[in-house]
C-alpha positions, 0 to 999 in steps of 0.5 A: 412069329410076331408076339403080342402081350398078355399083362407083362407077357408076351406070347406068339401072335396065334396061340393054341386051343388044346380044347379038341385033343380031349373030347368027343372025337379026339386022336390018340394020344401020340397024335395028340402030344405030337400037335402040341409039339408042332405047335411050339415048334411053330412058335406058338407059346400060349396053349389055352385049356380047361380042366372041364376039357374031357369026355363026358364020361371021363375025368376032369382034367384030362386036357391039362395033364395031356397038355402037362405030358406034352410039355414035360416030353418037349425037347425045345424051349419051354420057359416062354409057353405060357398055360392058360386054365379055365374053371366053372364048368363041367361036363354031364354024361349025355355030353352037355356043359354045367356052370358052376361060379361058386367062390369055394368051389372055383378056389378047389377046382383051382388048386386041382388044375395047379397040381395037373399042370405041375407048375408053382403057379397058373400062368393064366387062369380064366372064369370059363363062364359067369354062373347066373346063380351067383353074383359075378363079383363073388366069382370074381372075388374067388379070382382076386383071392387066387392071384393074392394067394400066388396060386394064380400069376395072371386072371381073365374072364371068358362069355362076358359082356361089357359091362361084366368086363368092366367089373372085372377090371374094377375087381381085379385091376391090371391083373385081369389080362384077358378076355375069351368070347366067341368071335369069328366071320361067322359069329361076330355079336362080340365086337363091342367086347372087342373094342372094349379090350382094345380100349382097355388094353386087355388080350381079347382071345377068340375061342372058335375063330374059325367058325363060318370057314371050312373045317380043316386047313388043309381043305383049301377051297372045298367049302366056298360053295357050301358057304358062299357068305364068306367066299371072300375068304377062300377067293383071297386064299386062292390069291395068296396061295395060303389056306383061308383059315390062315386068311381068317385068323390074319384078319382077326390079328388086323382087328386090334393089335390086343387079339390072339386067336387060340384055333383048335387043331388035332393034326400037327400040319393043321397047327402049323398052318395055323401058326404060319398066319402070325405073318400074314398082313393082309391089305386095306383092300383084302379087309373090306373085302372080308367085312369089318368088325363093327358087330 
């Protein structure tokens, strides 16, 4: 798989959103820790949770301790996976999403998710989303404090715009590696944050890439008619005998060579689909087709 860099890290090309292998219709968790393996086996080597990962119902931090048991039981190589977290969220019992940027509280949930994934520091840590009760430089502060620490090798913020993005970088300088906004063929208002981390040389990790292509990768053509928007992906798919999400997530790697797209799967097939798109280099001609990334 072709690599790209986060900070000084370098992971494969497609990482891996472990998100649906713990909410509402999640598999078994044989099934579950079974697509974790056939990912790195894919060469995937950056697995993206979130200790508000769960059902709503459940305990905080199901995800991460799937994802910890899954490499714990890994036969191959695991020194190259890097394991990025995520605080300030939470779950409510109807299934709804809390926010919460508290600097005490981002330090706590913190040191929670450090002792699910077992390791002596996160790789990568995320602000999950900026808590409008609090000034985002306070959260921010909690972030700075983390990477001081050592609790924390690398940080990133995810649903920001640019000028939080900016910020960010003022505060925690070089070591802010990452941001993580919505962005796919359906849903593109985050081009100018895109362009951004292009500039400033931070990984851009879309979360929901495949937004606006059908739902499984395994579906081939199914969903052209139901979303004629984007037929261009699946006709091109046809073309090349691939699956049109590995159309989408190679168009999303053509954006900026800063972009690692972090598709979700529950199914090993699914993630090694998703996988084999880091070799996919489409043509000038394949892109204006599928429409540009100017938001």
């Amino acid at each position: 798989m072709r690599h790209r860099t986060l900070g000084d890290v370098r992971v494969g090309a497609i990482g891996y959103g472990a998100m649906p292998l713990s909410i509402e219709g999640r598999p078994d968790e044989a099934r579950a820790v079974a697509t974790v393996h056939a990912a790195l086996d894919a060469g995937i080597t950056l697995i993206d949770t979130a200790d508000s990962y769960h059902a709503p119902d459940g305990a905080p931090g199901h995800n991460e301790l799937l994802v910890a048991r899954a490499l714990a039981t890994y036969g191959g190589d695991r020194d190259a996976v890097l394991v990025a977290t995520k605080g300030g969220r939470g779950r409510t019992s109807d299934g709804g999403w809390t926010v919460d940027g508290d600097p005490r509280r981002l330090k706590r949930v913190c040191e929670e998710s450090l002792r699910r994934l077992g390791t002596e520091a996160i790789g990568l840590y995320q602000l999950h989303k900026p808590d409008p009760r609090v000034p985002f430089a306070d959260s921010l502060g909690a972030l700075r404090d983390l990477l001081d620490a050592g609790t924390v090798r690398l940080a990133g913020v995810s649903n920001v715009d640019t000028a939080q993005i900016r910020l960010a970088r003022d505060i925690l300088g070089d070591r802010l590696v990452s941001v993580q906004n919505r962005y796919s063929p359906a849903v593109r208002d985050s081009a100018a944050e895109l362009r951004l981390c292009a500039e400033l040389g931070i990984a851009f990790l879309p979360w929901s890439p495949l937004g606006g292509i059908s739902r499984s990768s395994l579906d081939g053509t199914s969903g052209m008619a139901a979303d004629a928007a984007h037929a261009a992906f699946h006709t091109i798919a046809a073309e090349r005998g691939v699956s049109p999400q590995q159309v989408c997530l190679a168009w999303l790697l053509a954006a900026s060579p800063t972009v690692i797209p972090i598709p979700g799967a529950t199914r090993p097939q699914t993630v090694r689909d998703s996988a084999a798109a880091a070799d996919l280099v489409l043509t000038e001609e394949e892109l204006t087709r599928l429409g540009g990334h100017g938001g």
